[in-house]
C-alpha positions as CSV (number, residue, x, y, z in Angstrom):
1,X,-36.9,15.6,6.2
2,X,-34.2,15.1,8.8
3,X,-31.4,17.1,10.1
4,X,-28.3,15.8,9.7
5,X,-25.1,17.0,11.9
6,X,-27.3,20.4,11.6
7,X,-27.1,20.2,8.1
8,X,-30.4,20.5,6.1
9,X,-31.3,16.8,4.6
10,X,-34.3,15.6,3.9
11,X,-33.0,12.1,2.1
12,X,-37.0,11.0,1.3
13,X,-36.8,14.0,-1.1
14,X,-35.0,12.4,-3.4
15,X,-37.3,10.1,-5.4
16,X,-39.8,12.9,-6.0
17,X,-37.1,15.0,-7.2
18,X,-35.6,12.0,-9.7
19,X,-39.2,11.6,-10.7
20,X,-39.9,15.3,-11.5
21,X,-36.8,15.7,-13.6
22,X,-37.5,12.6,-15.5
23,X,-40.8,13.9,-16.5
24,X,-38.8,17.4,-17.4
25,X,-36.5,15.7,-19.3
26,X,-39.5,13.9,-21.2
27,X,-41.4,17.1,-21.9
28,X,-38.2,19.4,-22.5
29,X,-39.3,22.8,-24.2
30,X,-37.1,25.8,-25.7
31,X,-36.6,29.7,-25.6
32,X,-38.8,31.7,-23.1
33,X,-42.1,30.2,-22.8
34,X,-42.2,27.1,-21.1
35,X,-45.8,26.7,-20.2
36,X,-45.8,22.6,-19.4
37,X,-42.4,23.2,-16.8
38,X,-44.2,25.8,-15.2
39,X,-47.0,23.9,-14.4
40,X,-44.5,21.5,-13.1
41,X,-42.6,23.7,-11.3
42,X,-45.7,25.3,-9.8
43,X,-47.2,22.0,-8.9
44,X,-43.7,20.7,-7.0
45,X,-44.0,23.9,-4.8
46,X,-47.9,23.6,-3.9
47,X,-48.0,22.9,0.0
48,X,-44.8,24.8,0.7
49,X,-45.3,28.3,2.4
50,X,-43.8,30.1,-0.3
51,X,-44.9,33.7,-1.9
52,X,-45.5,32.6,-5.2
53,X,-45.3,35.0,-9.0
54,X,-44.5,34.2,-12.7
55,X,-43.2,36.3,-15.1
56,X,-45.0,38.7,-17.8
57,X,-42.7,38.7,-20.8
58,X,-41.0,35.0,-19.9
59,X,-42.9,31.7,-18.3
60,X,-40.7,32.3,-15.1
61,X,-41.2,31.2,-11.4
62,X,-40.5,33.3,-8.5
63,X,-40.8,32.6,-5.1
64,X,-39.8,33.7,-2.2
65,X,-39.7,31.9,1.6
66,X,-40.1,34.1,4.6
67,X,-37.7,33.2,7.3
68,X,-39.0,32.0,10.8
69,X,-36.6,34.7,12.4
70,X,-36.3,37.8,10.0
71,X,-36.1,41.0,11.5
72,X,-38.7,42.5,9.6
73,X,-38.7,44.5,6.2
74,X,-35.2,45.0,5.9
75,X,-33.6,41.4,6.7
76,X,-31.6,39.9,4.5
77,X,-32.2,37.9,0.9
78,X,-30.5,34.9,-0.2
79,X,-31.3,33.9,-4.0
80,X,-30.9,30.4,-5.8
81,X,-31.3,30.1,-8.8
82,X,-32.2,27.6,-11.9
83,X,-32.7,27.4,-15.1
84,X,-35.3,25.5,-17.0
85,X,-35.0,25.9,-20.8
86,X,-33.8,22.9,-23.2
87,X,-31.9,23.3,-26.4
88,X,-33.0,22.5,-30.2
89,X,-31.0,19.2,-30.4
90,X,-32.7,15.8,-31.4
91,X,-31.7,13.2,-28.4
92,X,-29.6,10.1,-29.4
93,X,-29.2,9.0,-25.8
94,X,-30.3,5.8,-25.0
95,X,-32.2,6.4,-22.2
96,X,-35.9,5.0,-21.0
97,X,-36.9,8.9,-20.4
98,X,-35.6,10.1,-23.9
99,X,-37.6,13.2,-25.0
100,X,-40.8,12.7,-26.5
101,X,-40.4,16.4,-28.4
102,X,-38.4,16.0,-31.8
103,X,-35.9,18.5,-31.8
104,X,-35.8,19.1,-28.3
105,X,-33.7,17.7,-25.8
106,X,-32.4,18.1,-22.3
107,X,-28.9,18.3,-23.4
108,X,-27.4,20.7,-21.1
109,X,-29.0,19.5,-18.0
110,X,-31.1,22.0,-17.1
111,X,-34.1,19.4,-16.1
112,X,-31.3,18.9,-12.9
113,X,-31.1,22.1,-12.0
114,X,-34.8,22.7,-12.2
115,X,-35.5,19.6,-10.0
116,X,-32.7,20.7,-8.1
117,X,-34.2,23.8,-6.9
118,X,-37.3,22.4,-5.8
119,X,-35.6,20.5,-3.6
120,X,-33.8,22.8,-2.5
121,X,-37.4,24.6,-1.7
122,X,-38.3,21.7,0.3
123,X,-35.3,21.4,2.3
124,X,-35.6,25.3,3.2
125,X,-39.3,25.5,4.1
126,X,-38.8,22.6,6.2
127,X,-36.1,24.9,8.5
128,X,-37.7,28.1,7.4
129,X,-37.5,29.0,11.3
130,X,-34.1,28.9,11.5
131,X,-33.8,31.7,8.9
132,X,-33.0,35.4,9.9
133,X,-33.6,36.4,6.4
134,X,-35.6,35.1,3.6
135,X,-35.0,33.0,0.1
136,X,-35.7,34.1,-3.3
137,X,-35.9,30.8,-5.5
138,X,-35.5,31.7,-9.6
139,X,-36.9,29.5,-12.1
140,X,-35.7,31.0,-15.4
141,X,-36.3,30.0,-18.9
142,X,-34.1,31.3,-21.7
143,X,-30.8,30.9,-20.4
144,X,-29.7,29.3,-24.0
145,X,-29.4,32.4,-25.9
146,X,-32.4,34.5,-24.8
147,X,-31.2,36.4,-22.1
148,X,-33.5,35.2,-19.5
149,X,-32.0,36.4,-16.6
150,X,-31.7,39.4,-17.9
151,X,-35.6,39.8,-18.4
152,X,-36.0,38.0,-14.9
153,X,-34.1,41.1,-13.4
154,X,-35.8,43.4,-15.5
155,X,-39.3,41.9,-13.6
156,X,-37.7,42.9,-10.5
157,X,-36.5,39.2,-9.3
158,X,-33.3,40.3,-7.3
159,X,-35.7,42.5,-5.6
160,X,-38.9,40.1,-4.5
161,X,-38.0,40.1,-1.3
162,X,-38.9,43.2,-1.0
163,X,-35.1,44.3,-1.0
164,X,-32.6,43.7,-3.0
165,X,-30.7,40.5,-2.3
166,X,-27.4,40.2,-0.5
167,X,-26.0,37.0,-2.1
168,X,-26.7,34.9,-5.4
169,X,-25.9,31.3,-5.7
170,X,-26.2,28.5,-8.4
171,X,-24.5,25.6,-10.2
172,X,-24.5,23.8,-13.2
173,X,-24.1,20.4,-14.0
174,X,-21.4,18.6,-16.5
175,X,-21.5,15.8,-18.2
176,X,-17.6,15.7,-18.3
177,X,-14.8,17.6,-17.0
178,X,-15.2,16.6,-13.2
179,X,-16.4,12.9,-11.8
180,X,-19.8,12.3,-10.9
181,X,-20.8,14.0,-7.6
182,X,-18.0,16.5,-7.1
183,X,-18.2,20.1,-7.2
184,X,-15.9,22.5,-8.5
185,X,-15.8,26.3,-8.4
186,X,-13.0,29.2,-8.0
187,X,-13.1,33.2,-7.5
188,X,-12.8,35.6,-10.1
189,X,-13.5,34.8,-14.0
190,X,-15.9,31.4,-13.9
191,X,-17.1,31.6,-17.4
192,X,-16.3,33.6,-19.9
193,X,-18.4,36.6,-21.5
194,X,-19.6,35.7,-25.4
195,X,-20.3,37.7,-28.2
196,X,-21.0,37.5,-32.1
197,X,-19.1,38.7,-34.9
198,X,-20.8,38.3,-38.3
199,X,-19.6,39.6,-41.8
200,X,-21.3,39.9,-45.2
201,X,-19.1,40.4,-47.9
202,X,-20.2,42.3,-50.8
203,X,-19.0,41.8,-53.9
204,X,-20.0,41.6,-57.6
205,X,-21.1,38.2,-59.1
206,X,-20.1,36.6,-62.7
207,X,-19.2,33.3,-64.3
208,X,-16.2,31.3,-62.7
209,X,-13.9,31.4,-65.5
210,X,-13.3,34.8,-65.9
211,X,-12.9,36.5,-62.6
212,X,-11.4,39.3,-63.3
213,X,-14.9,40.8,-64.8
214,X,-16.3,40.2,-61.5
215,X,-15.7,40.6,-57.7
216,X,-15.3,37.5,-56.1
217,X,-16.2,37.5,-52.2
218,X,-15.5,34.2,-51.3
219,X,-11.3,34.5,-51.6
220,X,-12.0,37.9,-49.4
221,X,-14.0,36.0,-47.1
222,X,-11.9,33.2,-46.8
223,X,-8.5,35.8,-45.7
224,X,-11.0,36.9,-43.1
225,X,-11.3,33.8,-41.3
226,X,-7.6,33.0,-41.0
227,X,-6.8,36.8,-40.3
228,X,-9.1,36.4,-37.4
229,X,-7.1,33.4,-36.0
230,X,-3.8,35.6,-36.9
231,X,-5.1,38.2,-34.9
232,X,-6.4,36.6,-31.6
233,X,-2.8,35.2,-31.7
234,X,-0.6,38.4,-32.5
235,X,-3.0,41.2,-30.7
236,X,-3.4,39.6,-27.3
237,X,-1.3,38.6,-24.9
238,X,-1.5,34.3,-24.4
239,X,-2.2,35.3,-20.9
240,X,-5.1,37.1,-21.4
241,X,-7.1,33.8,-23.2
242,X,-9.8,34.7,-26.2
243,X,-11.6,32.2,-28.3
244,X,-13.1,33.0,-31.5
245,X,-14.4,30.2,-33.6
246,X,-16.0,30.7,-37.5
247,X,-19.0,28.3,-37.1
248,X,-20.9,29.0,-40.0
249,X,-19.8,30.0,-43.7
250,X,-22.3,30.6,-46.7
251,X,-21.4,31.5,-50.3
252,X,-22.5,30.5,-53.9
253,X,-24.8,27.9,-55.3
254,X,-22.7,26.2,-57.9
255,X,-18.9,25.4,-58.8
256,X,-18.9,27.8,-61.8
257,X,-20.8,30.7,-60.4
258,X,-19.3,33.3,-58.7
259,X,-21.9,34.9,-55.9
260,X,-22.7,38.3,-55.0
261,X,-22.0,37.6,-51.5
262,X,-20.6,35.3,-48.9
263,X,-21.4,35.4,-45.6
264,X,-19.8,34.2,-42.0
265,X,-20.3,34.2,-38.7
266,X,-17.9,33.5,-35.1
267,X,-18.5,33.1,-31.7
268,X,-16.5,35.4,-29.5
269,X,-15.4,34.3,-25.8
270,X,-13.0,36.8,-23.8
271,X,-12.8,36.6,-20.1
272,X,-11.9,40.3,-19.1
273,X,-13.7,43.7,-20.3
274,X,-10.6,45.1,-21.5
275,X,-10.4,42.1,-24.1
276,X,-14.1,42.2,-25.3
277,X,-13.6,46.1,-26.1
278,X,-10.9,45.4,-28.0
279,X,-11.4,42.6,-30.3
280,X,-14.9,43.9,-31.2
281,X,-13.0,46.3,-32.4
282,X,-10.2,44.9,-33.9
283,X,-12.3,42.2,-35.7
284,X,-14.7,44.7,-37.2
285,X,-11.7,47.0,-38.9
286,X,-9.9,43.7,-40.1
287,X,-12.3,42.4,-41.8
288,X,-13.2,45.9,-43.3
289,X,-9.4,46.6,-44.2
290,X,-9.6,43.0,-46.0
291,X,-12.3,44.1,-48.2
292,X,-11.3,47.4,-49.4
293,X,-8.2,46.0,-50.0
294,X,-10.0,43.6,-52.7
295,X,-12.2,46.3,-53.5
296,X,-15.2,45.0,-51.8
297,X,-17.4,45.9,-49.0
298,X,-17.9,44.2,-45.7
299,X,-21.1,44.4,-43.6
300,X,-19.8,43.6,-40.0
301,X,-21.6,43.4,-36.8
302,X,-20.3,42.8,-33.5
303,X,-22.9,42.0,-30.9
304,X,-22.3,41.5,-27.1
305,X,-24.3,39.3,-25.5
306,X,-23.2,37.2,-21.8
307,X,-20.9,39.0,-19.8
308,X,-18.0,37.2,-17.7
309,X,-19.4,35.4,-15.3
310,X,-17.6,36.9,-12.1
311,X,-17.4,34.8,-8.7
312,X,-17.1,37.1,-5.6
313,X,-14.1,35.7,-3.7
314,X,-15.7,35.8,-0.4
315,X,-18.7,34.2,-1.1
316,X,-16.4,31.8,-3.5
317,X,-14.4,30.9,-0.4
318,X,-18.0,30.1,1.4
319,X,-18.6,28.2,-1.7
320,X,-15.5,25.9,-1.0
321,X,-16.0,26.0,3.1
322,X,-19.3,24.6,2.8
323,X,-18.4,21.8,0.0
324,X,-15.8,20.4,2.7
325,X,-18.1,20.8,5.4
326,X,-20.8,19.0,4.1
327,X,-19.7,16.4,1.7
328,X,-16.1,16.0,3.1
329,X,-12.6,17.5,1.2
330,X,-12.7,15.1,-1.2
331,X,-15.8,16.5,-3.0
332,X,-14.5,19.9,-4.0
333,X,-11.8,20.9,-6.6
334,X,-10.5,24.5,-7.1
335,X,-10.5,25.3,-11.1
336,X,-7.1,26.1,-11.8
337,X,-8.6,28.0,-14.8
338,X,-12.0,29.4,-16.2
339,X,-14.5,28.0,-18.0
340,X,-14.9,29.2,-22.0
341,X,-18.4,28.5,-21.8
342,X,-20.7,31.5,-21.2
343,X,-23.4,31.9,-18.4
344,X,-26.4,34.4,-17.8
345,X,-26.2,34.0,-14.4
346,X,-23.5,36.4,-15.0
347,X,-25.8,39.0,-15.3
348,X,-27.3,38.3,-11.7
349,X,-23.4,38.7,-10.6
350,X,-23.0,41.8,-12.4
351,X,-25.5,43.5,-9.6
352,X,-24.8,41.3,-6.7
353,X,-22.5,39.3,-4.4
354,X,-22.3,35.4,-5.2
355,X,-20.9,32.7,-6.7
356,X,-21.9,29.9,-9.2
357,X,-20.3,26.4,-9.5
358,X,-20.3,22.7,-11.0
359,X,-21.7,19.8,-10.5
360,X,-20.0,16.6,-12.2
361,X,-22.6,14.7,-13.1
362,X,-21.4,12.0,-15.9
363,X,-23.2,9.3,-16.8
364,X,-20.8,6.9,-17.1
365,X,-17.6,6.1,-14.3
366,X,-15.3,7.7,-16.5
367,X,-16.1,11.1,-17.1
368,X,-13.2,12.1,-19.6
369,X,-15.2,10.0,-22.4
370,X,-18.1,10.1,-21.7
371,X,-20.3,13.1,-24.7
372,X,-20.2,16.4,-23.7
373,X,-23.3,19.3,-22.6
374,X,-25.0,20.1,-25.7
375,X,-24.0,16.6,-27.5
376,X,-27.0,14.9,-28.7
377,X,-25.9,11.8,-26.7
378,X,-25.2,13.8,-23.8
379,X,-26.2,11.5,-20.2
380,X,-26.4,12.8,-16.7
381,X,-27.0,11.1,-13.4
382,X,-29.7,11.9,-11.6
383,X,-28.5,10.6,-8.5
384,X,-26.4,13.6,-7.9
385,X,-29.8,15.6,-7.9
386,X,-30.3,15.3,-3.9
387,X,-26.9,16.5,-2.8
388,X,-27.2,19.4,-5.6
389,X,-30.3,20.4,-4.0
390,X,-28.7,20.0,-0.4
391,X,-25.8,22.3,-1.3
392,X,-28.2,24.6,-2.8
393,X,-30.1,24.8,0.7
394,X,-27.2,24.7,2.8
395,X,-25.6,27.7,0.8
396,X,-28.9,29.7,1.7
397,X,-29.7,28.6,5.3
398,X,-25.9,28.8,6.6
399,X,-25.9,32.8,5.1
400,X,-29.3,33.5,6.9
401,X,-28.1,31.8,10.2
402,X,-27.2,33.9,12.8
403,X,-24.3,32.8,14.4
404,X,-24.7,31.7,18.3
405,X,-24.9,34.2,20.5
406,X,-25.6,36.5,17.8
């Protein structure tokens, strides 16, 4: 490791960490209880001076670096953070480190930021002096859908330092939006918060050519879905954005039956709290009006589950100071607007300070084509793995760095 312009470097890093994602990416596994990456994680960190714990009711890593200048018990805590779970998609990408796992696959590039982190690790223990504060590093599993962040904090994570930490960084990387190697971030609403809305309507089955001696749910259902679209579009204003999407829609077994039931369900993205209260409400008394008024019943549930993803604007602004500084103007871009994917990170922001961004990381020179996260034939470069990791550091070391004279 080397210091560049008093920035942390440590350029021979960046094999190891290629390497070590590679593998990841290889071995990817799902949900909560990633036994192989922890052994991986825990094996990249061996050697460093680091305080080392996993979790209890998720295969998470925590550890935290003491700084060479802290002022004792009550110095300051910087957190990074990344995630380490795949999703259930079977890889189409031709790749020579495809995953070996069917059904399984690196597609959201979480093998990046997992790599990413170690590095980051490496570059801070190697400065560790400099630092009037200490690092809490956060390996998390479940981030797709399992709220592990949420059982991370619940373990005590933003607390390991021994207090609770002052600032929370991390970023993600995209396989399209921004070209390979720039970051982008803004204050305020990054992501948006996501729920589920999901209906059973109830009706009364009977043969398809006389209706009118059954209840038919399907017609119901159907005014549902397009009442739903109606609704986004007539109750909020089109400068307060929401995004619901039907993805799934279940009813009847054959073309002359009509079924007892049919069933949907939506995915729910708002990007204020005033919204998500009220279209979970809205949504459930729609569709509830619609089946009364066919004389059926509807079974809806409404369930919460990311919050927005909030930037602080201060540490947002750092964010976008230390992009310029280190990489040069040309690496950063505001977001003019938010991102309608949804993050657990958010719940880290919920309790404290920080800020998350992006990391274009395309596969291909143009970005705009190339498939998206989550595609089965999603590709990321690895070689934006070392200055991922450097930022990471940089974000961390420059907070705990007392300014001269100080």
């Amino acid at each position: 490791m080397v210091a560049r312009g008093g920035t942390v470097c440590g350029m021979g890093l960046r094999d190891d960490l290629i390497d070590l994602r590679r593998d990841l990416h290889r071995h990817p596994e799902i949900g909560l209880d990633l036994p192989r990456t922890q052994r991986k994680v825990l094996a990249a960190l061996e050697g460093l001076p680091l305080e080392v714990t996993t979790g209890t009711a998720l295969s998470s890593v925590t550890a935290v670096l003491r700084g060479g200048r802290r002022g004792g018990a009550d110095s300051p805590a910087v957190l990074l953070r990344g995630d380490m779970d795949a999703l259930p998609v079977t890889e189409l990408a031709d790749v020579p480190f495809a995953s070996a796992v069917p059904g399984a696959m690196h597609a959201c590039g979480h093998d990046l930021h997992t790599a990413g982190l170690v590095g980051a690790a490496h570059l801070l223990a190697g400065r560790r002096d400099e630092l009037a504060g200490d690092v809490v590093f956060m390996f998390q599993p479940g981030e797709e859908g399992c709220n592990g962040a949420g059982l991370m904090i619940d373990e005590g994570v933003l607390d390991a330092a021994g207090s609770t930490v002052v600032a929370a960084y991390g970023l993600h990387v995209l396989a399209t939006d921004f070209p390979r190697g720039v970051f982008a971030c803004r204050p305020g609403a990054l992501m948006s918060a996501a729920a589920g809305l999901y209906v059973r309507v109830v009706g009364a089955g009977g043969h398809g050519s006389a209706p009118h001696d059954a209840r038919d749910p399907i017609p119901a259902a159907c005014e549902m879905v397009t009442a739903l679209q109606t609704m986004v579009g007539r109750r909020f204003s089109p400068f307060e954005p929401v995004v619901l999407t039907v993805g799934e829609f279940h009813a009847g077994t054959l073309r002359n039956v009509i079924p007892d039931e049919a069933v949907f369900s939506a995915t729910v993205r708002t990007f204020s709290v005033a919204a998500a209260e009220q279209i979970a409400q809205d949504s459930v008394r729609l569709c509830e009006g619609i089946a009364a008024a066919h004389g059926l019943r509807a079974e809806v549930r409404f369930e919460p589950e990311y919050p927005v993803t909030v930037n602080d604007d201060t540490e947002a602004a750092f964010v976008a100071s230390t992009v310029r500084d280190v990489f040069g103007a040309d690496r950063f871009q505001h977001m003019e607007h938010p991102d309608p994917g949804s993050e657990d990170f958010s719940r880290v922001l919920q309790r404290v300070p920080g800020a998350y961004l992006f990391l274009g990381a395309a596969g291909g020179d143009d970005h705009t084509v190339m498939p998206n996260n989550h595609s089965p034939r999603a590709v990321f470069d690895d070689s934006v793995l070392h200055d991922g990791a450097v930022l990471l550091a940089e974000l961390a070391r420059r907070r705990l760095t007392p300014e001269p004279g100080a």
